[in-house]
C-alpha positions as CSV (number, residue, x, y, z in Angstrom):
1,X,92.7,-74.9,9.9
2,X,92.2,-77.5,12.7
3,X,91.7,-76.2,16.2
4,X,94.1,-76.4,18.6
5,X,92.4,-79.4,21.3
6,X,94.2,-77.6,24.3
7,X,93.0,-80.3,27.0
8,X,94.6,-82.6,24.7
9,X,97.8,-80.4,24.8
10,X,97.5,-80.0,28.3
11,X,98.0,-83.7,29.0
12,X,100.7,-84.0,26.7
13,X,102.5,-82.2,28.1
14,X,102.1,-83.1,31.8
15,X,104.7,-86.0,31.7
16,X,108.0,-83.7,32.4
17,X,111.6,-85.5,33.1
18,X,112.4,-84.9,36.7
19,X,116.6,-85.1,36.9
20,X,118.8,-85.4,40.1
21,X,121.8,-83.6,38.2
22,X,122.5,-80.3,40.0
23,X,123.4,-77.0,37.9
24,X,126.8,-76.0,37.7
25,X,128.2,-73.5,40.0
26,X,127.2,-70.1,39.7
27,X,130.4,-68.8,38.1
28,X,130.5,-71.4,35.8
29,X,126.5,-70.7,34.2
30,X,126.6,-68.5,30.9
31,X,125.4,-64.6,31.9
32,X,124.3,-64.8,28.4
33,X,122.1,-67.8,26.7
34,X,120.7,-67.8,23.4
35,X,117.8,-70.7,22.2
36,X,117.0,-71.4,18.7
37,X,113.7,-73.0,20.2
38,X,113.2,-75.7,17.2
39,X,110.7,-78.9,16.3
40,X,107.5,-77.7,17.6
41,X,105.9,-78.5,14.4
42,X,107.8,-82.1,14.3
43,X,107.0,-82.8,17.9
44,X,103.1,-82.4,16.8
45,X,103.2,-84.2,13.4
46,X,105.0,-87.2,15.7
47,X,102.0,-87.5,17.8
48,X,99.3,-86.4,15.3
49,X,98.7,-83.3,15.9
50,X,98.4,-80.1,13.2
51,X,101.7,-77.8,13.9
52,X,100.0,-75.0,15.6
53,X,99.6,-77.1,18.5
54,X,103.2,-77.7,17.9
55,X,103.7,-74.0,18.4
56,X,101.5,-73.7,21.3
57,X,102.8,-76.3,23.5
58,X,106.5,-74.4,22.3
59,X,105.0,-71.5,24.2
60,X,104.4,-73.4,27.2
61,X,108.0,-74.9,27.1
62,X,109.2,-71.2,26.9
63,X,107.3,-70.0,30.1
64,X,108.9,-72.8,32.3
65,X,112.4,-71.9,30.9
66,X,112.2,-68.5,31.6
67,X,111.2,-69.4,35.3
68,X,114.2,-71.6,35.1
69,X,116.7,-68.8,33.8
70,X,115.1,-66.3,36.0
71,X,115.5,-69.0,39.1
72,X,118.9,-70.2,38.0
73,X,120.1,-66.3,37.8
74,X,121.0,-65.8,34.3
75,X,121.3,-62.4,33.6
76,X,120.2,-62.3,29.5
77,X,118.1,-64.7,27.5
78,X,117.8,-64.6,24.4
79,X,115.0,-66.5,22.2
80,X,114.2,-67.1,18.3
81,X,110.7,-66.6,18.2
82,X,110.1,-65.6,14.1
83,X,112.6,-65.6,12.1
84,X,112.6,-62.5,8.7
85,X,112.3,-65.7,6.9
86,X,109.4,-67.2,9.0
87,X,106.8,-65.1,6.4
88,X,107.3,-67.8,3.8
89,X,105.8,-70.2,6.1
90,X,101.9,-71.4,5.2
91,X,99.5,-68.4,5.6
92,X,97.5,-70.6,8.2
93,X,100.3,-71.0,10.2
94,X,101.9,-67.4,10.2
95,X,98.1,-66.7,11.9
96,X,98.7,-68.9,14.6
97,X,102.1,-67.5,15.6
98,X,100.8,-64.2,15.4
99,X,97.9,-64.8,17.3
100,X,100.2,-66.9,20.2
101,X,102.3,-64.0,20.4
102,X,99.6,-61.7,21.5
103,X,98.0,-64.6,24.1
104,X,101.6,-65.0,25.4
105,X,102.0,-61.5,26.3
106,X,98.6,-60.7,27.5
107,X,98.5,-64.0,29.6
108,X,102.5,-63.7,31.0
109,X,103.1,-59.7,31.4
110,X,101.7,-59.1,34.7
111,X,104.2,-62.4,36.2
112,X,106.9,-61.2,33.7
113,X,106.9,-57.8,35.4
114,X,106.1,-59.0,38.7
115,X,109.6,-61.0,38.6
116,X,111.6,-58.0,37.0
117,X,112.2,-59.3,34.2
118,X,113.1,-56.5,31.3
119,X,111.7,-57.3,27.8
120,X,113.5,-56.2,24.5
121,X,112.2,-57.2,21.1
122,X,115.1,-58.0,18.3
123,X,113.9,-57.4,15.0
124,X,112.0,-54.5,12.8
125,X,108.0,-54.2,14.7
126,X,107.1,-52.6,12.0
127,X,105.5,-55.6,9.8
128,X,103.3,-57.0,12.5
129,X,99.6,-56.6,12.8
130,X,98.5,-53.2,15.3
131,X,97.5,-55.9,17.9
132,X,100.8,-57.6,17.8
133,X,103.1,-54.3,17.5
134,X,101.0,-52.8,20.5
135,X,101.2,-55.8,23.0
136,X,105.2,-56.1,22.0
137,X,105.7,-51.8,22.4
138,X,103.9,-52.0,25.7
139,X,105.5,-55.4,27.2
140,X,108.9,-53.0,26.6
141,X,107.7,-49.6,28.1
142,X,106.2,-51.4,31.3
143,X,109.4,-53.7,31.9
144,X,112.0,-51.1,31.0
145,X,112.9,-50.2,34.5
146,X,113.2,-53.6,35.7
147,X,116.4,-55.3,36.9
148,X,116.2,-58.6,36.4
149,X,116.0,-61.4,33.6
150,X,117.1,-59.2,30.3
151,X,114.8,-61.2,28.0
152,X,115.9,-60.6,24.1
153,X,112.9,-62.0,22.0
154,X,113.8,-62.0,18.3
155,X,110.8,-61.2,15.9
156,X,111.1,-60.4,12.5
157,X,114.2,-60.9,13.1
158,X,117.8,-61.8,10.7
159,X,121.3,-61.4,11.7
160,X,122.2,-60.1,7.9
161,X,119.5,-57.6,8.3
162,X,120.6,-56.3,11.9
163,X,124.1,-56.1,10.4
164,X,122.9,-54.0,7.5
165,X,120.8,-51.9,9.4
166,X,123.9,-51.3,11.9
167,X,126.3,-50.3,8.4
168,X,123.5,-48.3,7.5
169,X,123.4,-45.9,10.6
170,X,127.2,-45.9,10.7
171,X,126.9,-44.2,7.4
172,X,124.5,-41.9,8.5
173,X,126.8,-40.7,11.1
174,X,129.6,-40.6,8.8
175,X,127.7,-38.5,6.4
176,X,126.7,-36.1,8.8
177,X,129.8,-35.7,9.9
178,X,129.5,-37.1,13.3
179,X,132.4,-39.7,12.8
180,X,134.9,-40.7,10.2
181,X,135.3,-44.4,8.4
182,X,138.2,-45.6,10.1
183,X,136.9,-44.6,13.3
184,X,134.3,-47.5,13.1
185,X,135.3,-50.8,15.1
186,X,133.9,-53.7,16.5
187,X,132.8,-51.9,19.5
188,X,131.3,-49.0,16.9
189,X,129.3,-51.5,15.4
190,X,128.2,-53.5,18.2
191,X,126.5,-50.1,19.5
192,X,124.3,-49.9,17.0
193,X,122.7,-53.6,17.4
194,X,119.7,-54.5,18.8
195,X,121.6,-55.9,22.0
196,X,123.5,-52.6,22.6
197,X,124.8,-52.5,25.9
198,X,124.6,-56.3,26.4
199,X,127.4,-59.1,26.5
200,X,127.7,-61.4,23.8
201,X,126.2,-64.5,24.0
202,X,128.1,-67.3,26.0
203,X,126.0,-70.3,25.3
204,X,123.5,-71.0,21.8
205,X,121.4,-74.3,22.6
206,X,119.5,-75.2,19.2
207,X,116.5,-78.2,20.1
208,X,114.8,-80.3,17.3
209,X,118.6,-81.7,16.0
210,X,118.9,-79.3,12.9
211,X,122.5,-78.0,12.9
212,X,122.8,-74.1,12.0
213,X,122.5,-70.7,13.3
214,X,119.7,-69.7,10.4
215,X,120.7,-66.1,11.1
216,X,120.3,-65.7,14.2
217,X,122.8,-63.2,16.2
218,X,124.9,-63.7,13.4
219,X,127.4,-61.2,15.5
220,X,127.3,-61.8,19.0
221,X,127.2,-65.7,18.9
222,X,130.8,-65.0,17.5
223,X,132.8,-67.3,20.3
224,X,129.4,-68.4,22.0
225,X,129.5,-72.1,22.8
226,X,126.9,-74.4,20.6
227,X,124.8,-77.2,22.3
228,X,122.5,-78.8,19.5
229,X,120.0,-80.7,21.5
230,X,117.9,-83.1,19.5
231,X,115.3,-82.3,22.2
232,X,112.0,-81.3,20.5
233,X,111.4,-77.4,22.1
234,X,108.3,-78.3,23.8
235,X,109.9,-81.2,25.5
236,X,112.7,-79.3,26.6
237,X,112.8,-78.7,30.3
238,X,114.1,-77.1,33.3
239,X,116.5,-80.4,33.6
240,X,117.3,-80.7,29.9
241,X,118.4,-77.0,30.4
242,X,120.6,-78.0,33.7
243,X,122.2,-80.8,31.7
244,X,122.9,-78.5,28.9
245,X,124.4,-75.8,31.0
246,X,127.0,-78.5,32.7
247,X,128.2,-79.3,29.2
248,X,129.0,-75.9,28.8
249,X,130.1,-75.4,32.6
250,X,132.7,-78.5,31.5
251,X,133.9,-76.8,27.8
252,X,137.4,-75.1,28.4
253,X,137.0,-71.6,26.6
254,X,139.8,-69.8,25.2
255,X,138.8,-67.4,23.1
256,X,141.3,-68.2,20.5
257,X,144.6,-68.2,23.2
258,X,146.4,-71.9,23.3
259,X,145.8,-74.0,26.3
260,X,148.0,-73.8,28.9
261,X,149.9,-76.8,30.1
């Protein structure tokens, strides 16, 4: 597997668009965003590069947009960092996202926490290395008290598999005895999601031009708003992200109701 040249990466990634447009009004920003954080390994093939580099300078992108979420007060964020499907990936580069995710929280926890940002993993832990499962079990202990940022990151994570696992503790509870079959609702279920407790997502932005959800919060992007961005993720930046949220900030939503005259 080549080696990631991160000088190289480093310089690459120095030319950033700098944008006079202004973010919209406070009460017209998303309190919930959701990215499907795609073409990492496309925007390193374009300039030569193997797609682990892709991946890293992804991880880079990621830092600055949390900054820029955390700045811009959104209150939850929600990222796509490996998908249940992501396994079937080459082995070399299931290593290197493995491996990024333990740099990114040993390098970022101490700022993370320091800003009060509150970490939640999405997805079953389980299947990750002891390094990997550690780091992510920890970054959620040491932030669980803080007040800011509510940072969702999805690993081993599908929206089918949530859902089933939700169905599947419903009918523990109506097994024991603890509620009955028609007492299950939307609300019943949405309790038993990873994102319990948290609003539904208001705006999904998908980089890298593909055109799908690939199973992510299958449930709670039900009446989100949808930007694809044809953005590659480690090109997208704080003023890509503004432009983004005044499309939304312009969208009239209505939830199903008619438009008023």
């Amino acid at each position: 597997m080549k080696r990631i040249d991160w000088a190289q990466l480093a310089s690459l990634l120095k030319a950033r668009r700098f944008s006079r447009e202004e973010p919209p009004a406070p009460e017209k920003r998303p309190r919930h965003i959701a990215f499907i954080m795609d073409g990492n390994g496309r925007w390193a093939q374009k300039r030569g590069l193997p797609r682990s580099a892709g991946h890293a300078a992804g991880t880079e992108a990621l830092r600055a947009i949390i900054r820029a979420c955390d700045d811009l007060k959104i209150e939850y964020m929600s990222i796509y960092a490996f998908s249940t499907e992501n396994w079937n990936r080459p082995v070399d580069e299931v290593s290197t996202l493995m491996n990024l995710i333990l740099r990114y929280f040993v390098s970022e926890i101490d700022e993370l926490d320091e800003k009060g940002v509150r970490i939640r993993i999405l997805g079953d832990m389980r299947a990750f290395p002891i390094e990997q499962r550690q780091a992510l079990e920890q970054a959620q202990v040491r932030t669980a008290h803080n007040d800011g940022l509510k940072l969702n990151i999805a690993l081993n994570y599908g929206g089918r598999a949530e859902l089933v696992r939700a169905a599947q503790k419903l009918g523990e509870q109506c097994a024991r005895g603890e509620t009955q079959p028609d007492a299950i609702d939307a609300d019943a279920i949405s309790a038993q999601l990873y994102t319990a407790g948290q609003p539904d997502v208001d705006l999904l932005i998908r980089t890298g031009g593909e055109e799908r959800l690939s199973n992510f919060l299958l449930w709670q992007t039900w009446y989100a708003e949808i930007i694809f961005d044809s953005t590659y993720w480690p090109d997208f930046d704080r003023a890509r992200l503004i432009h983004d949220l005044n499309i939304f900030a312009s969208r009239d939503r209505r939830f199903g109701r008619v438009k008023r005259a």
